[in-house]
C-alpha positions in Angstrom: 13.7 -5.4 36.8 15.9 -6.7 34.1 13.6 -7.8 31.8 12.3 -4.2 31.7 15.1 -3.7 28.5 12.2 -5.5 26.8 10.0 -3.0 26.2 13.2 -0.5 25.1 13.9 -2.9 22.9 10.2 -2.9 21.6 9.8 0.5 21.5 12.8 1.1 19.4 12.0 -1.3 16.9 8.4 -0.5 16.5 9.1 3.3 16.1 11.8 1.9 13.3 9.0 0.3 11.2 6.6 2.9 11.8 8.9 5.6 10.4 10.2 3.5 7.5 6.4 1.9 6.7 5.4 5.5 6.6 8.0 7.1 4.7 6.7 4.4 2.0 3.4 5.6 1.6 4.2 9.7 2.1 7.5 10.3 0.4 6.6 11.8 -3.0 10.2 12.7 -4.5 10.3 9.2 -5.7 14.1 9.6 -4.6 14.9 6.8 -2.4 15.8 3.5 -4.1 13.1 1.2 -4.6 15.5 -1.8 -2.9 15.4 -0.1 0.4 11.5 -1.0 0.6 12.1 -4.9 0.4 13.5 -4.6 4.3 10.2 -3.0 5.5 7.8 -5.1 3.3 9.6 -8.8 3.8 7.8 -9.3 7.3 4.2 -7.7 7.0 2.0 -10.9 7.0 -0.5 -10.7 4.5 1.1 -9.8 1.8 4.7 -11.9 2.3 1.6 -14.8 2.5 0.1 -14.0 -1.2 3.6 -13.3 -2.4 4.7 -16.4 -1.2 1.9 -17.8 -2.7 1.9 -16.8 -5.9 5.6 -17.4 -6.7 7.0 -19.9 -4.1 10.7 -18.1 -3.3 12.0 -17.4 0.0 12.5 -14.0 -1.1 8.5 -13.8 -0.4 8.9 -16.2 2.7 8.8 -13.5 5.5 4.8 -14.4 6.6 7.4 -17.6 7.6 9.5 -15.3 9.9 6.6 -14.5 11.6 5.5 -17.5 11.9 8.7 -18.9 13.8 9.5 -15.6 15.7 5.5 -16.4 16.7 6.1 -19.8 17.8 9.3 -18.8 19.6 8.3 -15.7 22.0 4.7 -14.9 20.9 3.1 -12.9 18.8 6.0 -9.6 18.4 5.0 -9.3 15.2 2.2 -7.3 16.3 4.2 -5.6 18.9 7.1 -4.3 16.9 6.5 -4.9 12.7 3.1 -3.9 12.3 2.6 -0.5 11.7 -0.9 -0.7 12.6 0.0 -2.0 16.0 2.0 1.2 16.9 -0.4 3.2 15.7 -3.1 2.3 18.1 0.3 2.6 20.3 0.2 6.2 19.7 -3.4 6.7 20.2 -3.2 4.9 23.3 -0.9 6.8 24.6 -2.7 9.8 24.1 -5.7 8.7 25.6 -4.1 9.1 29.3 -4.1 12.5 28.6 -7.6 12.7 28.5 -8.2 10.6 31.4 -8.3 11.2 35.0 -5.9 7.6 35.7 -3.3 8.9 33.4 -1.0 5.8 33.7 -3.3 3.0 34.7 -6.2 2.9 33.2 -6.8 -1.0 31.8 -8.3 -3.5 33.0 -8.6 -7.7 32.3 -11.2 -8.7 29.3 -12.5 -11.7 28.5 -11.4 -13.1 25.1 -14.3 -12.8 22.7 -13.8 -15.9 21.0 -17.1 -16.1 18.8 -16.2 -12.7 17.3 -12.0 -13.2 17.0 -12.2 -16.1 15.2 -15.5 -16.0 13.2 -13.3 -13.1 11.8 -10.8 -15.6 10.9 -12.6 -18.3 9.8 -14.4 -15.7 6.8 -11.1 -14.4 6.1 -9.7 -17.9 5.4 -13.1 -19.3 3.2 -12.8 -15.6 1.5 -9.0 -16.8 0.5 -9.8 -20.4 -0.2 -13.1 -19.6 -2.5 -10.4 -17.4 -4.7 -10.9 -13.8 -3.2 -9.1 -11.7 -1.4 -12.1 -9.2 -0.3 -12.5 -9.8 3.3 -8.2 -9.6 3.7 -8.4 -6.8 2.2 -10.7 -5.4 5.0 -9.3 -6.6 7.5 -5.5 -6.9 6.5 -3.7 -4.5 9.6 -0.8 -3.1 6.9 -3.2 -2.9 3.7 -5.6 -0.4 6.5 -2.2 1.4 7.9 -1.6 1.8 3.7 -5.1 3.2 2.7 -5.1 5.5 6.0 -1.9 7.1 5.0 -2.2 7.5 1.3 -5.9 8.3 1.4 -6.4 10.6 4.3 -2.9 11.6 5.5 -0.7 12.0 2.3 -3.2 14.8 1.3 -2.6 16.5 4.0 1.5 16.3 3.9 1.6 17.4 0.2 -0.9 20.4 1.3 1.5 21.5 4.0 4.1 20.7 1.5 2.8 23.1 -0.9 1.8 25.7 1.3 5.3 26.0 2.6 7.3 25.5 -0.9 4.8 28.3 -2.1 5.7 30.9 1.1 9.6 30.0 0.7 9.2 31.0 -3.1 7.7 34.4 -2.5 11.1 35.4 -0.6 13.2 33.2 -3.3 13.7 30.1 -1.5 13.6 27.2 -2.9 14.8 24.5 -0.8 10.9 22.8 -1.4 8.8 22.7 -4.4 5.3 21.9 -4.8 4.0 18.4 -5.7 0.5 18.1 -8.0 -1.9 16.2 -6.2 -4.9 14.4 -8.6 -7.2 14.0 -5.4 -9.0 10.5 -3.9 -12.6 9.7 -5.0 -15.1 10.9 -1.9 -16.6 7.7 -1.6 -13.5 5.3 -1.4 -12.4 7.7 1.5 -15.4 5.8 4.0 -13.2 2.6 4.2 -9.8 3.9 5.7 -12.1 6.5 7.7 -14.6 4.1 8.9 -11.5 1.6 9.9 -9.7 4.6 11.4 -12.5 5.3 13.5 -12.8 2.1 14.5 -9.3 2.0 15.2 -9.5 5.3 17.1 -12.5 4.4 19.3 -11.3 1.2 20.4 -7.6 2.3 21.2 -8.8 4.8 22.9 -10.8 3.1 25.5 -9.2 -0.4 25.5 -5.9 -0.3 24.3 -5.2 -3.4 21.4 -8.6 -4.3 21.3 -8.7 -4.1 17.4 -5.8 -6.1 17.2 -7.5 -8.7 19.5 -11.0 -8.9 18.4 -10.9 -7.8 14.7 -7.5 -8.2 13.0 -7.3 -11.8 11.1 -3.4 -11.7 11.5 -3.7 -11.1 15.2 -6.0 -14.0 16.1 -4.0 -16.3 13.7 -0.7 -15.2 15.5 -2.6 -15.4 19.0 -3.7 -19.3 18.3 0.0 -20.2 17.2 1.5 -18.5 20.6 -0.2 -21.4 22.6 2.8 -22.8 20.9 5.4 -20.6 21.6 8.6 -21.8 23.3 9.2 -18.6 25.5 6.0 -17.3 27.7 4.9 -15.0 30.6 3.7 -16.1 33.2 2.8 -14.8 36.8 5.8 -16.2 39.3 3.0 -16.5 42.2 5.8 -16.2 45.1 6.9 -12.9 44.2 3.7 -11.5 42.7 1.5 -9.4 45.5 -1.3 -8.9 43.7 -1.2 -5.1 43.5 -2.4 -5.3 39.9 -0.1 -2.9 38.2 0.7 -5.5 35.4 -2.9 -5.2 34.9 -3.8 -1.8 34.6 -0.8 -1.4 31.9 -1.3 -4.5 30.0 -2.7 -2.6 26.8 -4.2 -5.7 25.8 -6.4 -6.5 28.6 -4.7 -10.1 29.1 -3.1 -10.0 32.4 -6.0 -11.2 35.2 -4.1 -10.8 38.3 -7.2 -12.0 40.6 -6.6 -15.7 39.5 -2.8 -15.1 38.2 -3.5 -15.4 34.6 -1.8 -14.2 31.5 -4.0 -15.1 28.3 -1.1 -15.3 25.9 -3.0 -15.8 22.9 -3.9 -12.2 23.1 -0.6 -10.9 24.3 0.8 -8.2 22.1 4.2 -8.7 23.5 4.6 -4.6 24.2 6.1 -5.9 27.9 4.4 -2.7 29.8 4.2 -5.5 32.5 7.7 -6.1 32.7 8.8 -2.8 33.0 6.0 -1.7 36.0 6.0 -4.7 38.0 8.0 -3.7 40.9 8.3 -7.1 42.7 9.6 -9.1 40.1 6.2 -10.9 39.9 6.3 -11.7 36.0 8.7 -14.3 34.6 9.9 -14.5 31.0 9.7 -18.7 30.8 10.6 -21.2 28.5 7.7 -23.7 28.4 9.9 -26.9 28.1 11.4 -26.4 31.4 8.7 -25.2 33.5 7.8 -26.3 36.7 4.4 -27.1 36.6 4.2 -27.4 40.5 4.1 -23.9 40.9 1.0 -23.2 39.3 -2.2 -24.9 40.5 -4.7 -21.7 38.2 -3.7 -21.6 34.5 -0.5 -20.0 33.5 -1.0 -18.5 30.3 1.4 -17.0 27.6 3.2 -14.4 26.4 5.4 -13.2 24.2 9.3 -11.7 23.8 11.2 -9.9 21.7 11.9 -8.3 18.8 13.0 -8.1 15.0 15.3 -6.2 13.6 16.2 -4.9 10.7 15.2 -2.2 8.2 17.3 0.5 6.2 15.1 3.0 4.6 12.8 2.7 1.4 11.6 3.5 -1.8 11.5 4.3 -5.1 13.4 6.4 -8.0 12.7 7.2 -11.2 11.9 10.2 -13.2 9.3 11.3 -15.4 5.9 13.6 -14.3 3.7 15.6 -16.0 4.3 16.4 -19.7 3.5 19.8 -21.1 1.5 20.4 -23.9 0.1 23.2 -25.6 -2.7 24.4 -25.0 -5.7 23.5 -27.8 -8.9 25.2 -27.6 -12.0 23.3 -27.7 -15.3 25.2 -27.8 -17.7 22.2 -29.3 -17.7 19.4 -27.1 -18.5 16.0 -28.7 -21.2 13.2 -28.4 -19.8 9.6 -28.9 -19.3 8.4 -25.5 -16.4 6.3 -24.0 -17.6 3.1 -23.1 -14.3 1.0 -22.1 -15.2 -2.7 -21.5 -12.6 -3.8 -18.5 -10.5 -1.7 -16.0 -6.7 -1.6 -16.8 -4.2 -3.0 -14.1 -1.1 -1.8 -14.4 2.0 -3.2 -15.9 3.2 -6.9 -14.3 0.3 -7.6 -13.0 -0.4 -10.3 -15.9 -3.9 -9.6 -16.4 -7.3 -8.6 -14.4 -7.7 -12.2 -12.6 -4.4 -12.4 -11.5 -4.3 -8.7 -9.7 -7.4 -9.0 -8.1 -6.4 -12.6 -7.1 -3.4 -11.1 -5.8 -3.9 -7.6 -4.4 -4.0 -6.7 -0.8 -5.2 -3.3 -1.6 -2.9 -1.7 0.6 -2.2 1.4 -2.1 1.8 1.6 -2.1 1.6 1.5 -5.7 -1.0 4.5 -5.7 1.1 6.5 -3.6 4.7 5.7 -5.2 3.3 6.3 -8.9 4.8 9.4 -9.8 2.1 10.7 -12.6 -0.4 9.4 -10.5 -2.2 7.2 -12.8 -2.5 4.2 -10.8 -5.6 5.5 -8.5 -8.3 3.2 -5.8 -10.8 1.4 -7.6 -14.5 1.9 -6.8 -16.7 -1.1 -8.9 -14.7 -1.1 -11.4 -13.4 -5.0 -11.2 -16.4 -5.1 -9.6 -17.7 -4.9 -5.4 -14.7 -7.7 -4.3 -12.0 -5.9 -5.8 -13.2 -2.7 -4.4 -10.0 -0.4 -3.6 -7.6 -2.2 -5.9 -5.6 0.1 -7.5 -6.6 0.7 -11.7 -5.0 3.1 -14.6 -6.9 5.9 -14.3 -5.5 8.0 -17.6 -7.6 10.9 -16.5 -5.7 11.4 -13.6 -2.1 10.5 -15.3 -0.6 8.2 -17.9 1.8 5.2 -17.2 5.4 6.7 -17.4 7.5 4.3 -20.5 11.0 5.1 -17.8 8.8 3.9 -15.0 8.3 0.2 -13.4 8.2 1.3 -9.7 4.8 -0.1 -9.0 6.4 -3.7 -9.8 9.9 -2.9 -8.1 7.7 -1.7 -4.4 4.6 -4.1 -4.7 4.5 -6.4 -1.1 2.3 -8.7 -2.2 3.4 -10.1 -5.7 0.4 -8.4 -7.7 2.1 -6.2 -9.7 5.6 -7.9 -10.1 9.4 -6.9 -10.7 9.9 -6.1 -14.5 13.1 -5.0 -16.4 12.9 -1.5 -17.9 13.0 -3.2 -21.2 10.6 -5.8 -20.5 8.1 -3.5 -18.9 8.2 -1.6 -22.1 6.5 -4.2 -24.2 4.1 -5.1 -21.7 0.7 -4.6 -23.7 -2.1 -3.7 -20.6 -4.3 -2.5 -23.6 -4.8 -1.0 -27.1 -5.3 2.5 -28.2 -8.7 3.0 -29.5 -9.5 6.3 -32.0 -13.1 7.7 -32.0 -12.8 10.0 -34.9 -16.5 11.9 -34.3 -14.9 13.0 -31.1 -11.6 14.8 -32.8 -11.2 18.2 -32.8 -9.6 18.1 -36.2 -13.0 16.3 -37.2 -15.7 18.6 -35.0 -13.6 21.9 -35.3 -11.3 21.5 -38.2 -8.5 22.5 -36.3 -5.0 21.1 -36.0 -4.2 19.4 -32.7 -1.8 15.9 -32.7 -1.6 16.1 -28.5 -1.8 12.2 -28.9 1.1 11.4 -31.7 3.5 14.1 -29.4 3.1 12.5 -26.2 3.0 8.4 -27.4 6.4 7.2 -26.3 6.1 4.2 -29.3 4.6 6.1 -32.0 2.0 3.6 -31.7 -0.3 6.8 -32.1 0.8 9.2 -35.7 -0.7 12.2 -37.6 -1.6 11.8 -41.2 -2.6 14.0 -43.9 -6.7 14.4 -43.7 -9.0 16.4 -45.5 -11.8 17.7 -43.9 -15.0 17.5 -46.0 -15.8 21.3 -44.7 -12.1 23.0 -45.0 -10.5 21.1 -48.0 -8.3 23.5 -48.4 -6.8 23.2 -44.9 -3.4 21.3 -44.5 -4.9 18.8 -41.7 -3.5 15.8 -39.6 -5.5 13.1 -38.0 -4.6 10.3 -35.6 -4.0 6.8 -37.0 -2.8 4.0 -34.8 -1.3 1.1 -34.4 -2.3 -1.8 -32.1 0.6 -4.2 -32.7 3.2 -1.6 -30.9 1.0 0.2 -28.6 1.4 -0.7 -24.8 -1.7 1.3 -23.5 0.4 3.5 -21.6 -2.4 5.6 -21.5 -0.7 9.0 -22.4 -2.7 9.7 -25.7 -5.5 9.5 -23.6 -4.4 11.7 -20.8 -3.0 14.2 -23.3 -6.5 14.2 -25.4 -7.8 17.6 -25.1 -11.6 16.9 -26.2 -14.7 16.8 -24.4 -16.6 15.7 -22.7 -15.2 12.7 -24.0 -12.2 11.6 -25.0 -11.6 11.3 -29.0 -8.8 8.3 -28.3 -8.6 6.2 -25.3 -6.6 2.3 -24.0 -8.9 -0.8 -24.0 -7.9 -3.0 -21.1 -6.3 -6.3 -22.0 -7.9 -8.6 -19.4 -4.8 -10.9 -20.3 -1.5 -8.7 -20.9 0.1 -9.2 -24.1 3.2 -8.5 -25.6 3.9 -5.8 -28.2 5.9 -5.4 -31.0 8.8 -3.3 -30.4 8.4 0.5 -32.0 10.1 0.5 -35.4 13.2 2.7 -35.3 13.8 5.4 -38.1 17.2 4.8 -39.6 19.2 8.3 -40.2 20.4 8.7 -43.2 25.1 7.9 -42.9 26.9 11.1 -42.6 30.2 11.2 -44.8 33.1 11.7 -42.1 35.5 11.5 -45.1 35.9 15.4 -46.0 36.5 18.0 -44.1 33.9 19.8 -41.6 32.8 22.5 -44.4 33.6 25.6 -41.8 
């Protein structure tokens, strides 16, 4: 049947985003360039939408791609760009294996309506009202995000490791070991409960999720009774053998009353290519004959996208060494920070969480790992948004590829030079926590590891060793950027002696003041 290329077409194209969409989120050489991820991010719904929305360019209008491709030939979007989508693909696929019907094994469901769009209707209130929460949930590429970085990327970099560390013991060193900080327990029950759910209902009914749950697919569906280009059941050559039917992966195809539901047509043209009397038309609506159907003929969908190099990120810059200090008296004072940190271009707390889909890019293309899934922190609707954890890392000063990657315009495109004055917080210095204070012993991790200085040793005597040469911390506010690193660097415990105070609003630093060298006389000779 010739339009059985369809689904070749489909199959490539899908597989394309797939790889590319997760080489984004488990790629941890930070080596591709960051440009490359624009290609794979431009077209996933949700966040093109709040990108769109928060800076009105075209070069955040691909949620309007969709849109047109949708009203053209269905909803392919869900059939070829979402990485979700294949996913359940996969698992769907699998599924024969463990059935006794290993190639048809689907049958027509009715549309449930009530759920589908109840669904939709919370998500849009949730939007409207100012929060992104029930998106975030429900968004199909923020859940394909926070099942890769959260339950899979572990997984690769253990592999990872165990290889790089059994090629090293015979002096191979093709692969080296990454440092993984680890995912809180408890923000692993949202990509696992969604995975299950994904998992349970691909396996018995195919797109299901995509049909009942997903916001995006029930939004696409009700814009494909639109669409220009639909199947539809050519009654003189179908026989009725219901083979469309048992393929159709999304349960739409009713071949008892000759029926294609198109609104919840996934466009992955199974039909097309088992049909094997030509029974299935590919139509434009504007010239149909409408004599030839006396049932409802429903809708479909077409087609396919293209496009997509490869992906992210580059930049240097990991963990720092530092030498080792002893501490053997841990301290009392307790950190008490007032408001989260969100990471550099995000403007402030209001405007991420306004503006973040959650989907953890950012968390998996930080190199040092400080950007990690919030729990409460900006409190239960901005659960999962990503935060500066300086426990876990520090905010690199050559870095910006959080802004450079972000699909959703929360954390947005900086220069380096710009980025470096961005003030998410100030340094704070609890001097009862010191170890120069509680031990009398010399330490300056802080001052060695502050890119700006903003953090310096000066002379101290200690009331107890006043003969000791001692240095203390002293900061500076007006040139620190809350980078984080003092913190992360800060040897004390159980808590930290200096730590960043969140800016709820980002401000702008001074620049760090430059030590002029003293002019070197060129006019003699070199001395030897």
């Amino acid at each position: 049947m010739k339009l059985a290329v369809l689904k070749k077409f489909r199959v490539i194209i899908s597989l394309l985003f797939f790889l590319f969409a997760s080489v984004l989120f488990l790629d941890f050489s930070f080596s591709l360039p960051s440009k490359i991820s624009g290609y794979v991010l431009y077209l996933q719904f949700i966040p093109s939408f709040v990108k769109f929305m928060n800076i009105f360019s075209i070069t955040a209008a691909g949620f309007l791609v969709v849109v047109i491709l949708t009203i053209l030939f269905g909803r392919i979007y869900c059939s070829t760009i979402c990485p979700l989508g294949t996913l359940q693909d996969f698992i769907g696929y699998f599924s024969k294996k463990f059935k006794k019907q290993k190639r048809y094994n689907y049958v027509f469901l009715k549309a449930n309506n009530l759920l589908r769009y109840s669904l939709l209707v919370i998500s849009i209130l949730s939007f409207l009202a100012g929060s992104l929460f029930a998106i975030n949930l429900l968004d199909p590429y923020s859940n394909f995000g926070r099942i890769i970085t959260n339950l899979f990327r572990p997984i690769f970099l253990g592999i990872n490791n165990n290889l790089a560390f059994a090629l090293n013991s015979v002096n191979i060193y093709w692969i080296y070991p990454v440092e993984f900080k680890g995912v809180d327990i408890i923000l692993l029950v949202v990509p696992l409960a969604i995975l299950a759910l994904v998992l349970w209902l691909s396996f018995t009914n195919g797109r299901l999720y995509c049909n009942t749950v997903c916001p995006v697919g029930t939004l696409l569906g009700f814009l494909s009774k639109f669409s220009l280009f639909k199947i539809v059941i050519d009654e003189r050559n179908c026989k009725g053998c219901g083979i469309c039917e048992k393929v159709c992966k999304a349960g739409c195809i009713d071949t008892d009353n000759k029926f294609v539901d198109f609104t919840r047509c996934v466009g992955c043209f199974n039909c097309f290519d088992s049909c094997p009397t030509d029974g299935l038309e590919y139509e434009f609506a504007l010239t149909r004959n409408h004599d030839k159907s006396d049932l409802k003929i429903d809708y479909s969908k077409r087609e396919f996208i293209a496009g997509t190099l490869l992906y992210t990120l580059g930049i240097s810059g990991f963990a720092f060494a530092q030498k080792k200090i002893e501490v053997y008296k841990e301290n009392t004072v307790p950190v008490i920070r007032q408001n989260p940190i969100s990471p550099p271009g995000s403007k402030g707390i209001e405007y991420f969480t306004d503006s973040c889909t959650a989907c953890h890019l950012c968390v998996s293309a930080c190199p040092t790992q400080v950007l990690q899934p919030s729990f409460l922190e900006y409190g239960f609707l901005g659960m999962l948004q990503p935060r500066m954890d300086n426990k876990s890392g520090f905010c690199n000063f050559e870095c910006k590829i959080c802004g450079d990657i972000c699909p959703s315009g929360a954390i947005l495109p900086t220069t380096l030079e710009e980025k470096k004055l961005i003030q998410i917080g100030k340094v704070k210095f609890i001097k009862e926590n010191c170890v120069v204070e509680t031990q009398g012993t010399d330490c300056g991790a802080c001052s060695e590891h502050c890119p700006t200085k903003a953090v310096h040793m000066v002379q101290y005597v200690h009331p107890l060793v006043p003969d000791k040469n001692l240095k203390i911390p002293e900061t500076d506010d007006e040139i620190c950027i809350g980078c984080g690193a003092c913190e992360f660097a800060c040897p004390t415990k159980p808590y930290k002696a200096i730590y960043v105070e969140s800016n709820p609003v980002h401000q702008k630093a001074k620049k760090p003041k430059v030590e002029e060298l003293e002019p070197v006389d060129t006019s003699e000779d070199f001395p030897f």
